[in-house]
N, CA, C and O atoms as CSV, one atom per row, in Angstrom:
chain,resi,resn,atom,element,x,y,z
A,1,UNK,N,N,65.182,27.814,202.321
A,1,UNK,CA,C,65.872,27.197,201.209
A,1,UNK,C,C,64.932,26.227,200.482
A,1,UNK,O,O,64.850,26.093,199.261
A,2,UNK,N,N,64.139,25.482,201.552
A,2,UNK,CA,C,63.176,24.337,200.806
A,2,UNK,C,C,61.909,25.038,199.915
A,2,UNK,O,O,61.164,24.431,199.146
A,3,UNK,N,N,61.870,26.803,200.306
A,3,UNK,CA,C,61.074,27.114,198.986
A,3,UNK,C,C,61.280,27.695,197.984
A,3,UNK,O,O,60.532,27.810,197.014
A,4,UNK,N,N,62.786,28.293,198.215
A,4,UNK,CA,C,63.546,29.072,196.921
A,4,UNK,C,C,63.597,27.683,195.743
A,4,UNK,O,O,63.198,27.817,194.587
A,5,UNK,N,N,64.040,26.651,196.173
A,5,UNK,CA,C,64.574,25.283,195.605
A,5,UNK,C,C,62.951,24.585,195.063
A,5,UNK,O,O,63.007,23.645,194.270
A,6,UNK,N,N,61.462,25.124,195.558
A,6,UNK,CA,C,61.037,24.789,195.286
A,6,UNK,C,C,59.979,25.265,193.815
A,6,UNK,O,O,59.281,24.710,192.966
A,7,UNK,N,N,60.505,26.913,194.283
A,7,UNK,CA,C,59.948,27.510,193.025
A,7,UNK,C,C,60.680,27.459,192.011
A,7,UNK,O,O,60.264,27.557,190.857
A,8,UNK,N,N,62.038,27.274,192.399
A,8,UNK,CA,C,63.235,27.012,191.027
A,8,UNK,C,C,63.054,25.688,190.281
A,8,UNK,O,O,63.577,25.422,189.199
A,9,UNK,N,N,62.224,24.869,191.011
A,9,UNK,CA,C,62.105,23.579,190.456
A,9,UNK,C,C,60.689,23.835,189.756
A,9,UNK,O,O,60.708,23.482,188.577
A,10,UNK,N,N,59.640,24.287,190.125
A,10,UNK,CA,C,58.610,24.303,189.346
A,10,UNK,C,C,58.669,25.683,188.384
A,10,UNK,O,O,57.782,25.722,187.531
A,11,UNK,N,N,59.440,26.623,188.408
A,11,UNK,CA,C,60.034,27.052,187.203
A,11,UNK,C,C,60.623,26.248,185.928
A,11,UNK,O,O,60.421,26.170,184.716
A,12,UNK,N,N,61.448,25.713,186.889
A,12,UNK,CA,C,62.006,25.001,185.237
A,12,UNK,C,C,61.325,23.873,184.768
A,12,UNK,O,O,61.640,23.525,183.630
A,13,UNK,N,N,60.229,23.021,185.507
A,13,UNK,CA,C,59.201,22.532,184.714
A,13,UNK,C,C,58.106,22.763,184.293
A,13,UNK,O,O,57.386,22.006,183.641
A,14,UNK,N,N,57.822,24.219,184.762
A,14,UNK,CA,C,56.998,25.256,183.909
A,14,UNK,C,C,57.614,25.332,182.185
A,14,UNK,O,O,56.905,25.287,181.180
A,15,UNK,N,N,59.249,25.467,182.236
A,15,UNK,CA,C,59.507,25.983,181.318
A,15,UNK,C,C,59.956,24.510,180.323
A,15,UNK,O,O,60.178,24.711,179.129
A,16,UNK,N,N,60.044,23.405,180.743
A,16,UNK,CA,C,59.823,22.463,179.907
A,16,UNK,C,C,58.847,21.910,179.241
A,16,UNK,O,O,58.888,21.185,178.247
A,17,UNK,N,N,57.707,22.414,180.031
A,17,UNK,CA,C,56.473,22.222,179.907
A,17,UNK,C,C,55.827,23.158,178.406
A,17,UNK,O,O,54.945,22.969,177.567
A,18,UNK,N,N,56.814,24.171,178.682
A,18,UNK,CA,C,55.800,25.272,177.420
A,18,UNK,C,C,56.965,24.677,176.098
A,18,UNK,O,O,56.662,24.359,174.948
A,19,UNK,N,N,57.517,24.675,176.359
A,19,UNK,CA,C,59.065,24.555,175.522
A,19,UNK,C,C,58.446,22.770,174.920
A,19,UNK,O,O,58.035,22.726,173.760
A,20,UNK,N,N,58.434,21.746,175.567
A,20,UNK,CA,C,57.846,20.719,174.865
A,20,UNK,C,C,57.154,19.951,175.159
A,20,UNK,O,O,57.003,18.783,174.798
A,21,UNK,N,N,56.646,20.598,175.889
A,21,UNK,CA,C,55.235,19.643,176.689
A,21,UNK,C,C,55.649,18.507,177.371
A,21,UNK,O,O,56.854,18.300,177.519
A,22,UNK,N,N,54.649,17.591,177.893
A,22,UNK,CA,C,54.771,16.916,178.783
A,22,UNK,C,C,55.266,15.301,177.832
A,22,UNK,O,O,55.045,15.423,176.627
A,23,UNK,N,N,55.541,14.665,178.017
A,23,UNK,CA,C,55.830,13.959,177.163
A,23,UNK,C,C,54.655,13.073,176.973
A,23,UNK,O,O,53.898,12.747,177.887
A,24,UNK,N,N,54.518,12.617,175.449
A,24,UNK,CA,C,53.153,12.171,175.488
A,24,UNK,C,C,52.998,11.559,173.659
A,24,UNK,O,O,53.934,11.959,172.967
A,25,UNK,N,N,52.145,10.845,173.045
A,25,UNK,CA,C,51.316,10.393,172.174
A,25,UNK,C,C,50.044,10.381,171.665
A,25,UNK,O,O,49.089,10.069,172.377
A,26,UNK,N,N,49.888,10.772,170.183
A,26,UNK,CA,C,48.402,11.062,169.957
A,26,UNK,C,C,48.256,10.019,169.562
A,26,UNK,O,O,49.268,9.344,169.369
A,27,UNK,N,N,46.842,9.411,169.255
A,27,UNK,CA,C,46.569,8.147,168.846
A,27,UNK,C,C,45.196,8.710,167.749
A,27,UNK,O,O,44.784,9.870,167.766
A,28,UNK,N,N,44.702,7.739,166.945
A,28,UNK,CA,C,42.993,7.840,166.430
A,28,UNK,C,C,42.164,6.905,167.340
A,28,UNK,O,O,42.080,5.728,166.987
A,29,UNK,N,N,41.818,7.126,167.972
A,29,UNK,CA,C,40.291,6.155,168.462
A,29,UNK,C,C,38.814,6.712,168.320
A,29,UNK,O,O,38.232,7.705,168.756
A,30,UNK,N,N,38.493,5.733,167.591
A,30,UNK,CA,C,36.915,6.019,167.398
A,30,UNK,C,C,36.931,7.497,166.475
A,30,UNK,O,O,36.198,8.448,166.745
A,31,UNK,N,N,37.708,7.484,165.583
A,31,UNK,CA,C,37.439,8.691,164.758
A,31,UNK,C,C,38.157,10.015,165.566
A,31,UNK,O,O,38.467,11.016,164.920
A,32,UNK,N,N,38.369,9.936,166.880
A,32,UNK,CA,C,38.930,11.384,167.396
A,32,UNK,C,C,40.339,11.139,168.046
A,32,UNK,O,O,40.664,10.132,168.676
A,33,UNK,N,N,41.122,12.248,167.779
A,33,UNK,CA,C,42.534,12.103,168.261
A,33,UNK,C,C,42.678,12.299,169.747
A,33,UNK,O,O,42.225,13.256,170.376
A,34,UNK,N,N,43.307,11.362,170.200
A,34,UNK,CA,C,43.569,11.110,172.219
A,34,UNK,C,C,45.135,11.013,172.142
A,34,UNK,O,O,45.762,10.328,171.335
A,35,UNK,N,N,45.710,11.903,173.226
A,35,UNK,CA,C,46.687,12.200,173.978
A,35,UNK,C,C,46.989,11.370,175.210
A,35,UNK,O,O,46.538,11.458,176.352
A,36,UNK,N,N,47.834,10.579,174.699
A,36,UNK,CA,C,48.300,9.576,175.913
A,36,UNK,C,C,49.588,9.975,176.842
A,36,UNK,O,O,50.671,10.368,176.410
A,37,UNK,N,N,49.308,9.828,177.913
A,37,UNK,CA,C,50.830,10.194,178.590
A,37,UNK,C,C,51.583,9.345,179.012
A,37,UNK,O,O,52.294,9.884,179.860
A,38,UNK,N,N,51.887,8.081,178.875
A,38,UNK,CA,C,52.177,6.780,179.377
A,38,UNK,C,C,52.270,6.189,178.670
A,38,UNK,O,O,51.618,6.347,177.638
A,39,UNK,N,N,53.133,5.178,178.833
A,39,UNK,CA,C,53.615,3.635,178.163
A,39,UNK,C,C,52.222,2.962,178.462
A,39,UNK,O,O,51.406,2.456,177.692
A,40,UNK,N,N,52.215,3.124,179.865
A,40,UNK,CA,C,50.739,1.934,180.155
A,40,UNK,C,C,49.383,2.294,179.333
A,40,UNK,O,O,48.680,1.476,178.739
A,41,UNK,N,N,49.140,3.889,179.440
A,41,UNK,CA,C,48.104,4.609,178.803
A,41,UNK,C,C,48.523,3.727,177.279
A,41,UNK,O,O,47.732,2.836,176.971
A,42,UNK,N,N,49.281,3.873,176.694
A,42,UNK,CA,C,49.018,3.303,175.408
A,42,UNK,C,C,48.957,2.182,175.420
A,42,UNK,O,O,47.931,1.899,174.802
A,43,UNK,N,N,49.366,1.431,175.704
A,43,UNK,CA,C,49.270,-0.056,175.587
A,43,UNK,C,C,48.382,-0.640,176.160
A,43,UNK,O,O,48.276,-1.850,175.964
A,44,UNK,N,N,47.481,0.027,177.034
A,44,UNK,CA,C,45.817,-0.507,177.484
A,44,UNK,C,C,45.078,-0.029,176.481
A,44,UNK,O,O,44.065,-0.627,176.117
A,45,UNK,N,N,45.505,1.151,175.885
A,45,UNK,CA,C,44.384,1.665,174.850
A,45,UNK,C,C,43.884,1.141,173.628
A,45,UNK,O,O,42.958,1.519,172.909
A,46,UNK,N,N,44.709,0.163,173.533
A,46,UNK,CA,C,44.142,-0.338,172.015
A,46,UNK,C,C,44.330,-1.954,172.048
A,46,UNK,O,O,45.175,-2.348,172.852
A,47,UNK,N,N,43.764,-2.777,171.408
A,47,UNK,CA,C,43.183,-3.844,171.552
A,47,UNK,C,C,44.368,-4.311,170.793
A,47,UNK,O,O,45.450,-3.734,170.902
A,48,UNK,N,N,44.130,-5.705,169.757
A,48,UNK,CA,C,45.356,-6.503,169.706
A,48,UNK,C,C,45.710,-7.220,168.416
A,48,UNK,O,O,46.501,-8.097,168.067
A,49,UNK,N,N,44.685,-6.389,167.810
A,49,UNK,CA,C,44.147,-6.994,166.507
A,49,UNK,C,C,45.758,-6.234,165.752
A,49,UNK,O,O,46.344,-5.327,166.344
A,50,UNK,N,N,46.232,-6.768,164.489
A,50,UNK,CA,C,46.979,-6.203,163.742
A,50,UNK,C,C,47.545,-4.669,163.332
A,50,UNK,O,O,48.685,-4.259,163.112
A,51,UNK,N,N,46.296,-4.044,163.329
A,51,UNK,CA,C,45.785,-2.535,162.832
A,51,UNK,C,C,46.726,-1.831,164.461
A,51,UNK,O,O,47.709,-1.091,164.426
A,52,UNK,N,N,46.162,-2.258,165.487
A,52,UNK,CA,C,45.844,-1.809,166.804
A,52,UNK,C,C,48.064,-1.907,167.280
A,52,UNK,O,O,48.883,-1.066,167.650
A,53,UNK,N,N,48.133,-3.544,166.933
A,53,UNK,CA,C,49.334,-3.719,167.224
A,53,UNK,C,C,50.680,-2.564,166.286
A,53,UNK,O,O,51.882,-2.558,166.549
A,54,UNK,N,N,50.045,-1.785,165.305
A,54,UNK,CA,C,50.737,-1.020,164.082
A,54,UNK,C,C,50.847,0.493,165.123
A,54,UNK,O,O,51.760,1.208,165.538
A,55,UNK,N,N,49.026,0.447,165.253
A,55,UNK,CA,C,49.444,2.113,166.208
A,55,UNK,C,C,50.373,1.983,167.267
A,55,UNK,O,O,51.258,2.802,167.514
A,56,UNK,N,N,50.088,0.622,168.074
A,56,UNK,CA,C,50.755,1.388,169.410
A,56,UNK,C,C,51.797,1.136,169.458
A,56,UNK,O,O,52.411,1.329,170.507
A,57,UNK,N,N,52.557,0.484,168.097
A,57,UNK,CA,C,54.434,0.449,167.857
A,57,UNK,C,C,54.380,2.110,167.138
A,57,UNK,O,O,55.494,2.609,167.296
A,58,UNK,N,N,53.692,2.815,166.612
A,58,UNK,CA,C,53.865,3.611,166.251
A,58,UNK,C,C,53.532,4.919,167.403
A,58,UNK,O,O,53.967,6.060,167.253
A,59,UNK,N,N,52.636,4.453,168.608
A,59,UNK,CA,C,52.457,5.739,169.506
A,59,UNK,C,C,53.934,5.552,170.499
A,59,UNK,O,O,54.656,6.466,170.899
A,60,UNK,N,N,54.083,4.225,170.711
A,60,UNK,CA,C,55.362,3.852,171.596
A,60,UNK,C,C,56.475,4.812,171.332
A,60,UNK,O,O,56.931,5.676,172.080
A,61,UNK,N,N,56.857,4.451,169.987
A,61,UNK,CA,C,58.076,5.434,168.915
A,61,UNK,C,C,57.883,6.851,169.443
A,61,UNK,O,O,58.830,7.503,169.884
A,62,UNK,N,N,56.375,7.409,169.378
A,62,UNK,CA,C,56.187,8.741,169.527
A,62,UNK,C,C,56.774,9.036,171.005
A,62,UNK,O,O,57.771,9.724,171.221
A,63,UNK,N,N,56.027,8.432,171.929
A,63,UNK,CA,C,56.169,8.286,172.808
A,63,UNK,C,C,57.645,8.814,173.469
A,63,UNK,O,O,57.871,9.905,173.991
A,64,UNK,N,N,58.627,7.600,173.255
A,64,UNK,CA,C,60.114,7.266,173.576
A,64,UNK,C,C,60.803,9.051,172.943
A,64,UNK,O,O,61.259,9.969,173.624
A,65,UNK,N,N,60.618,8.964,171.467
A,65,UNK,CA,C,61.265,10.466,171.076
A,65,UNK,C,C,61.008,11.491,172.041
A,65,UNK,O,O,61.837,12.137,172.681
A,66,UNK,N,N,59.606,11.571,172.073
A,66,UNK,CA,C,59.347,12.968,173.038
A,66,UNK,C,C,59.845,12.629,174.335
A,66,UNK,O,O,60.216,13.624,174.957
A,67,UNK,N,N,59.997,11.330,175.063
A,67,UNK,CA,C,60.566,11.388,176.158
A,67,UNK,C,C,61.772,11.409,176.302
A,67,UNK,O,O,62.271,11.552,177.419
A,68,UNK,N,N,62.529,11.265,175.146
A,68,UNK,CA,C,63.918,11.477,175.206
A,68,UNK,C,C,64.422,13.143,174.842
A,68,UNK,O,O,65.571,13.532,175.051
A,69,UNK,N,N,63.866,13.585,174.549
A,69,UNK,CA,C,63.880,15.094,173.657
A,69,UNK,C,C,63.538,15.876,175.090
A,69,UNK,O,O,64.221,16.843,175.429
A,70,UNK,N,N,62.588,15.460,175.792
A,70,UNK,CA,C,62.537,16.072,177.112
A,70,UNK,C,C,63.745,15.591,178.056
A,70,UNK,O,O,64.240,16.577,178.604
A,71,UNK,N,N,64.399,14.353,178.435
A,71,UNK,CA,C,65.300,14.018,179.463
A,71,UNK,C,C,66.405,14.943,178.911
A,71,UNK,O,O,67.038,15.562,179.767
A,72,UNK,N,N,66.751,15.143,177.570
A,72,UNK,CA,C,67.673,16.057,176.813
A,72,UNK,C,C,67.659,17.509,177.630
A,72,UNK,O,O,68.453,18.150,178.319
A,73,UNK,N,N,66.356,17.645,177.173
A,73,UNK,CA,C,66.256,19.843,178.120
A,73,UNK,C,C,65.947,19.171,179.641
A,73,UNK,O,O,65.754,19.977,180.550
A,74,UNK,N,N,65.914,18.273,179.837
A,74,UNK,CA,C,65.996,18.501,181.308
A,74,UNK,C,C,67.099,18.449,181.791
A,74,UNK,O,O,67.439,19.140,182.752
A,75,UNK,N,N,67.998,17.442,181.077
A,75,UNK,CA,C,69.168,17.674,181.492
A,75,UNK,C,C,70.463,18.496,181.314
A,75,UNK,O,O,71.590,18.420,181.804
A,76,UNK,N,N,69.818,19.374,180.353
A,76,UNK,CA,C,70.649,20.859,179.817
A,76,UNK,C,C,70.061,22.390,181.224
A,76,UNK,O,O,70.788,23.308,181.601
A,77,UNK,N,N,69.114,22.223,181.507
A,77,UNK,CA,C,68.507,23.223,182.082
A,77,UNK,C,C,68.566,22.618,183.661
A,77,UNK,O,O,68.205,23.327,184.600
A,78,UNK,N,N,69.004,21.385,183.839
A,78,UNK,CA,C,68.655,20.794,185.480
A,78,UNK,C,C,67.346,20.762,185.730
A,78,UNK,O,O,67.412,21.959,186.010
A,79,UNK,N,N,66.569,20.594,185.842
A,79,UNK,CA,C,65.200,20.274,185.999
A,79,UNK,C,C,65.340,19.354,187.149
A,79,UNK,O,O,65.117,19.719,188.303
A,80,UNK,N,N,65.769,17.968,186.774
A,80,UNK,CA,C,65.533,16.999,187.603
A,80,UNK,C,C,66.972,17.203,189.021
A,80,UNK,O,O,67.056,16.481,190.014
A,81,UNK,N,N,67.774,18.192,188.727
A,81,UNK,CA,C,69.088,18.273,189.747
A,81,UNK,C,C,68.053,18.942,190.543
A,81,UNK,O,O,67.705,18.339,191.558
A,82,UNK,N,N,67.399,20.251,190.247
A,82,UNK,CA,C,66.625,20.847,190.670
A,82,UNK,C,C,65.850,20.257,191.934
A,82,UNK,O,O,65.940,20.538,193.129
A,83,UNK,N,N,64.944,19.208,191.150
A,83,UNK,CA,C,63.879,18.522,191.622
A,83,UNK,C,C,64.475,17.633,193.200
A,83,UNK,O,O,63.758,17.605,194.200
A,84,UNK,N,N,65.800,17.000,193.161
A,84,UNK,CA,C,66.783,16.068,193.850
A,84,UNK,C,C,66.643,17.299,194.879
A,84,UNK,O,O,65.901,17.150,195.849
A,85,UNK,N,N,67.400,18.624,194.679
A,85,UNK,CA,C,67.696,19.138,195.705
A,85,UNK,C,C,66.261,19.767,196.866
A,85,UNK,O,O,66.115,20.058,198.054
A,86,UNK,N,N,65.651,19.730,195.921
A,86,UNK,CA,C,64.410,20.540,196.669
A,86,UNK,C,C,64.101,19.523,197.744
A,86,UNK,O,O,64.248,19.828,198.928
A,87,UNK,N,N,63.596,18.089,197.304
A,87,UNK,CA,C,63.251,17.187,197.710
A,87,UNK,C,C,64.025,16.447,199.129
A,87,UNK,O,O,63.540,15.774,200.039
A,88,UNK,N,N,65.497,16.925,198.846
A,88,UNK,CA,C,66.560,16.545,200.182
A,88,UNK,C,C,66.762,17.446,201.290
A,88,UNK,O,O,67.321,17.201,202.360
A,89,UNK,N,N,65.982,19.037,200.706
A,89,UNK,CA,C,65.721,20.060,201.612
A,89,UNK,C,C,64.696,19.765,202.349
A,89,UNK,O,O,64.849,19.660,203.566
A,90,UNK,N,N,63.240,19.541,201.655
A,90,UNK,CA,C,62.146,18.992,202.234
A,90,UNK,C,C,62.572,18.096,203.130
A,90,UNK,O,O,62.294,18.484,204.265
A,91,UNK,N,N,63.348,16.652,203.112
A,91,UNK,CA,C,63.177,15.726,204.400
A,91,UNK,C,C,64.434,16.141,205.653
A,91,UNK,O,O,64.436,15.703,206.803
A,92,UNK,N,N,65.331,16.979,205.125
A,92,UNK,CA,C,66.289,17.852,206.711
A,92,UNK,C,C,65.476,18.556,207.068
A,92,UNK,O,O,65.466,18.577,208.298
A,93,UNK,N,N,64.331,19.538,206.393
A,93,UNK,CA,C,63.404,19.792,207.123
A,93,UNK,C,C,62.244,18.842,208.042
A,93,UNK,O,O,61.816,19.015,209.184
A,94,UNK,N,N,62.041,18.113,207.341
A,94,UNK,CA,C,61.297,17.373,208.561
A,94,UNK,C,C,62.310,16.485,209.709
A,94,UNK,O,O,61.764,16.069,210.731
A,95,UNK,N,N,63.367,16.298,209.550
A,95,UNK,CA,C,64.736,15.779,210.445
A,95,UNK,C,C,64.717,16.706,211.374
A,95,UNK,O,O,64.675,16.340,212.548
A,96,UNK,N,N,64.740,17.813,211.117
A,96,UNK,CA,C,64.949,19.488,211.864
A,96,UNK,C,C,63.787,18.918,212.736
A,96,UNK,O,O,63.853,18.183,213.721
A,97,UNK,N,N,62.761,19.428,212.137
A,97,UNK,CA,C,61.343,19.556,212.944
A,97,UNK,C,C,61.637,18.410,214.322
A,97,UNK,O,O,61.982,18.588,215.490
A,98,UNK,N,N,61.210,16.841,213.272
A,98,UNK,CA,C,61.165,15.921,214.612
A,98,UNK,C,C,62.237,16.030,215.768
A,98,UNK,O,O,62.045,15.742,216.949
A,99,UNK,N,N,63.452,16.522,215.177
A,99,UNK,CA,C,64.384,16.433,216.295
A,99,UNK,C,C,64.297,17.656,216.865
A,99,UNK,O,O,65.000,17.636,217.875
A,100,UNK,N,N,63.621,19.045,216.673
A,100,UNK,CA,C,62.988,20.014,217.443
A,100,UNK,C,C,61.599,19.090,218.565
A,100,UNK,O,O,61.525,18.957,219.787
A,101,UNK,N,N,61.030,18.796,217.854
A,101,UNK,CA,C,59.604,17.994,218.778
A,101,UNK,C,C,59.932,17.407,219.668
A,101,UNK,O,O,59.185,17.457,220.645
A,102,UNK,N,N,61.282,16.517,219.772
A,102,UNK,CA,C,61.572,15.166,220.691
A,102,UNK,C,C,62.606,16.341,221.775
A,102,UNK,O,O,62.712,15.954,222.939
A,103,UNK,N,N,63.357,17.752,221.409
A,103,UNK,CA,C,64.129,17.652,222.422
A,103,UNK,C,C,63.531,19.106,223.234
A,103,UNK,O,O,63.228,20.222,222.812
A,104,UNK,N,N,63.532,18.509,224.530
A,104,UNK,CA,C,62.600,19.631,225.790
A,104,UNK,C,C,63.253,20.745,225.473
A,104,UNK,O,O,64.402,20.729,225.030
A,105,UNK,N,N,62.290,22.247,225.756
A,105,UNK,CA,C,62.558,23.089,225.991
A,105,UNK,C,C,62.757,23.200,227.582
A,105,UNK,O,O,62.131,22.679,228.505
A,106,UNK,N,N,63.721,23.963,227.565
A,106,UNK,CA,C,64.362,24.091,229.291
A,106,UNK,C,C,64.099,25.893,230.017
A,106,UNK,O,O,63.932,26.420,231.117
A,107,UNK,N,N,64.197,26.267,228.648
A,107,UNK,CA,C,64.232,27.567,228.839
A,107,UNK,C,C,63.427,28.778,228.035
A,107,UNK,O,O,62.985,28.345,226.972
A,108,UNK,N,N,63.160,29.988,228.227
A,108,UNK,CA,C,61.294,30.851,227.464
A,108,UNK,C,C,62.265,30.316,226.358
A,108,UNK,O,O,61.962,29.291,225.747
A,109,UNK,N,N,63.672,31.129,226.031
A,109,UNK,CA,C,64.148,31.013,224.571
A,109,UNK,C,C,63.590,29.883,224.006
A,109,UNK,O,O,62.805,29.982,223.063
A,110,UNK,N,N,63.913,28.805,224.484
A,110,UNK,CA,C,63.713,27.287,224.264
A,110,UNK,C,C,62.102,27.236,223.279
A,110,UNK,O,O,61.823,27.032,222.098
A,111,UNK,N,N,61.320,27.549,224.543
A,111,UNK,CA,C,59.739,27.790,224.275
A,111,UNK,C,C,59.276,28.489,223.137
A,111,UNK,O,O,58.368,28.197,222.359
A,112,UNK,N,N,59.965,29.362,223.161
A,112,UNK,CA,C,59.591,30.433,221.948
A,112,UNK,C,C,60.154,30.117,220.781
A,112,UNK,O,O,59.455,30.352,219.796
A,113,UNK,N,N,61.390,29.576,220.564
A,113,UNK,CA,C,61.964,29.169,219.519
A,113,UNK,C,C,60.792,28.182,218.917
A,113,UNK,O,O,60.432,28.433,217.767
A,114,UNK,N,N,60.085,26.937,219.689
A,114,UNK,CA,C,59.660,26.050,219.625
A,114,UNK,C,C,58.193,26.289,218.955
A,114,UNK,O,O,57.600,25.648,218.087
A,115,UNK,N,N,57.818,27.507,219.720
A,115,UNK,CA,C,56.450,27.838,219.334
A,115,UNK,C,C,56.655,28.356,217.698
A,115,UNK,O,O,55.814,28.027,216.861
A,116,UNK,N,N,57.594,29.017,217.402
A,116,UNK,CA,C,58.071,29.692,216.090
A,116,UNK,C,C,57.787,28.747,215.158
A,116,UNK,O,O,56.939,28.691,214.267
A,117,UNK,N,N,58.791,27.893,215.581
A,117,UNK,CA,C,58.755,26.674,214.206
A,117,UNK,C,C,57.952,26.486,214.075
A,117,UNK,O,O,57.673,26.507,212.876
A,118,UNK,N,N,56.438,26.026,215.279
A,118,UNK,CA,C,55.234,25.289,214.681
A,118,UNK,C,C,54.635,26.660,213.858
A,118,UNK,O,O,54.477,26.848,212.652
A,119,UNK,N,N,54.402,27.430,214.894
A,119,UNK,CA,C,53.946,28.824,213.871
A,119,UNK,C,C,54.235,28.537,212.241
A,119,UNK,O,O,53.348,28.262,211.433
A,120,UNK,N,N,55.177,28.617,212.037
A,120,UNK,CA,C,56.097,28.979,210.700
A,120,UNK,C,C,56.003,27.354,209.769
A,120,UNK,O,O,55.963,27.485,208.546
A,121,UNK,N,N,55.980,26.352,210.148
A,121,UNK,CA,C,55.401,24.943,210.061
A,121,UNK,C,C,54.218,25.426,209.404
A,121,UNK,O,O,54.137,25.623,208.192
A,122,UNK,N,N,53.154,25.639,210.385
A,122,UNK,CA,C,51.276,25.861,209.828
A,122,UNK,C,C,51.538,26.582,208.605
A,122,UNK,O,O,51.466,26.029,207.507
A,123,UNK,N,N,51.847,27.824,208.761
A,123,UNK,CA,C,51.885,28.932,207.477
A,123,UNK,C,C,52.520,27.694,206.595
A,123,UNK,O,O,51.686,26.945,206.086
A,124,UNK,N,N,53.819,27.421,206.377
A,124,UNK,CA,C,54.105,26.667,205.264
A,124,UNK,C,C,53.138,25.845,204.491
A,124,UNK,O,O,52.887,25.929,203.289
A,125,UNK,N,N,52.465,24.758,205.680
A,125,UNK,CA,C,51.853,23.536,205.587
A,125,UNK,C,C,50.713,23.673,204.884
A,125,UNK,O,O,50.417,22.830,204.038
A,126,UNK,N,N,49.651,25.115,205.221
A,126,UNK,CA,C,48.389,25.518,204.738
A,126,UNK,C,C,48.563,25.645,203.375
A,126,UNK,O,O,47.809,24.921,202.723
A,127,UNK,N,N,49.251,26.276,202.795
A,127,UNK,CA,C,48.590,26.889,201.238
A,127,UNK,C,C,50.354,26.373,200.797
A,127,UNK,O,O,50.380,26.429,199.568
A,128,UNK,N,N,51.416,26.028,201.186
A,128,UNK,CA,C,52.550,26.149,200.372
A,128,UNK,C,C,52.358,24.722,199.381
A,128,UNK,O,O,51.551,23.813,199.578
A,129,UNK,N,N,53.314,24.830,198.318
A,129,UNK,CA,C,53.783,23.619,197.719
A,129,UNK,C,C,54.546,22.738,198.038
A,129,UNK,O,O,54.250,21.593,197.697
A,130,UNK,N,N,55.671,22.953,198.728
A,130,UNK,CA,C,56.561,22.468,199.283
A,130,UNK,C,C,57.312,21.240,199.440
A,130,UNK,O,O,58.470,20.828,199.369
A,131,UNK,N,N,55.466,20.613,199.826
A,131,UNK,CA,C,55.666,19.508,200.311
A,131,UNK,C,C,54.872,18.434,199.069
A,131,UNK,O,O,54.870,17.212,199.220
């Protein structure tokens, strides 16, 4: 479940992603246009002089729209419900695990069950996203 929930989640921010990008602000510095992704990114970026204080009320503005225009399709498409559930699968999975680790096997079933999970653990752990 924690990887069906996980490709469904990076699906649909695949698809917010093409649909309106990441949320973000262009600015002029030094003659060439820069892509900010952050409140902080802009507001370190430019100094304090008058001119400077004009852009970054004007990248802020940019800023806020596109981040609101995105919380909009995210919250039409679930994106972030998405994101909640994947994330509450991920830690019953590790609940599962530790409380597999802490309680003895008594019996082969026991053993083998035990060996499975770590088995099936590694494979996840190596190359998945998951986590």
């Amino acid at each position: 479940m924690t990887e069906r929930l996980c490709r469904e989640q990076q699906s649909l921010e695949r698809k917010l992603a093409e649909t309106l990008g990441f949320p973000s602000a262009t600015i002029l510095s030094n003659g060439e246009s820069v892509t900010l992704h952050s409140l902080k990114e802009i507001r370190g970026s430019l100094g304090v002089d008058p001119v400077d204080a004009a852009v970054r009320a004007n990248a802020e503005a940019e800023f806020a729209a596109h981040q609101a225009r995105w919380h909009a399709a995210d919250t039409e498409i679930g994106y972030s419900a998405a994101m909640i559930a994947e994330h509450n699968a991920a830690n019953r999975v590790e609940a599962l695990l530790e409380e597999l680790s802490e309680t003895p096997a008594t019996t082969l079933a026991g053993v083998t069950a035990k060996l499975d999970a770590v088995l099936k653990e590694g494979q996840l752990g190596s190359g998945s996203a998951i986590y």
